[in-house]
C-alpha positions as CSV (number, residue, x, y, z in Angstrom):
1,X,-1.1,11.8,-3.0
2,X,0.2,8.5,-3.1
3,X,3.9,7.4,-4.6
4,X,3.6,3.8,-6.3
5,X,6.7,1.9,-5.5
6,X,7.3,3.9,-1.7
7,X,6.2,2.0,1.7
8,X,2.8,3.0,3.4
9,X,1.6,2.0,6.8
10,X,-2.6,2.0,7.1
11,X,-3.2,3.9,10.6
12,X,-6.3,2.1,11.4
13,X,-4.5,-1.6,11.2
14,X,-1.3,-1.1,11.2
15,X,-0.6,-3.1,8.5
16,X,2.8,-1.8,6.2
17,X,3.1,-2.5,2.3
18,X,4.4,-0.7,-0.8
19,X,2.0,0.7,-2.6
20,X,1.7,-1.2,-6.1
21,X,-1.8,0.3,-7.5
22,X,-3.9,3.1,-7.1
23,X,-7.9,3.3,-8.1
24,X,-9.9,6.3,-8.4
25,X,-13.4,5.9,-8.2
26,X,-16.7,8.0,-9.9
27,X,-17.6,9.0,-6.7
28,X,-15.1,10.1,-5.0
29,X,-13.4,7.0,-3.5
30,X,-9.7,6.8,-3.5
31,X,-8.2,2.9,-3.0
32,X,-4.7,2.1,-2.7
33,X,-3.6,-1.8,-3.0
34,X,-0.7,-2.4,-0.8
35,X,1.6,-5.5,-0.8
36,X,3.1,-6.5,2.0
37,X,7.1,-7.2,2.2
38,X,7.3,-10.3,3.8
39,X,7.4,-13.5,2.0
40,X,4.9,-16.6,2.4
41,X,6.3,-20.0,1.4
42,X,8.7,-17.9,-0.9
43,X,5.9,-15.9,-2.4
44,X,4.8,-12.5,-1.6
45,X,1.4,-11.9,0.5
46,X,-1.8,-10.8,-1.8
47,X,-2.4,-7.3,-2.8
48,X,-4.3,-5.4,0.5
49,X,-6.7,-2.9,-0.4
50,X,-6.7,0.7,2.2
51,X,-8.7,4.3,1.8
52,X,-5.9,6.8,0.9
53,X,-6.6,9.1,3.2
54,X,-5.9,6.5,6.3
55,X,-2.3,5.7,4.9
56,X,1.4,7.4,6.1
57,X,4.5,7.0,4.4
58,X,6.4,5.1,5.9
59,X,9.7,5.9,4.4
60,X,11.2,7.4,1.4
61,X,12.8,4.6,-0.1
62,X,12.4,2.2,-2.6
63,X,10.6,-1.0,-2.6
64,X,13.1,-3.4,-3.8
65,X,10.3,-5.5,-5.9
C-alpha cells in the first residue's frame, strides 16, 4: 500500500515523485498521482499519474512539500 507524502519511483519509466494522491477505482484499478521534485521555472512539475503495483519506495523520508 501506498504512503502519501513518501517518494516512489515507477519501474516501468523510471520516473521518481512523492506520492500526493491515491484513487481507487470500481473495478479494481489502483492510481497513484506522483509529483515530481524538481522545479520548472520556480514551479513544481504536474501531478503524474502510475498503476500502484509498478511503483517502489524509494525512500523513507519525507517529502519536504
Amino acid at each position: 500500500m501506498i504512503t502519501l507524502g513518501l517518494s516512489y519511483e515507477d519501474k516501468t519509466t523510471g520516473f521518481v515523485g512523492v506520492a500526493m494522491s491515491r484513487t481507487e477505482y470500481l473495478y479494481g484499478s489502483v492510481r497513484v498521482g506522483l509529483q515530481g521534485t524538481t522545479l520548472k521555472d520556480g514551479k513544481p512539475l504536474d501531478w503524474i499519474y502510475f498503476d500502484e503495483q509498478a511503483l517502489v519506495k524509494e525512500n523513507t523520508k519525507k517529502s519536504p512539500f
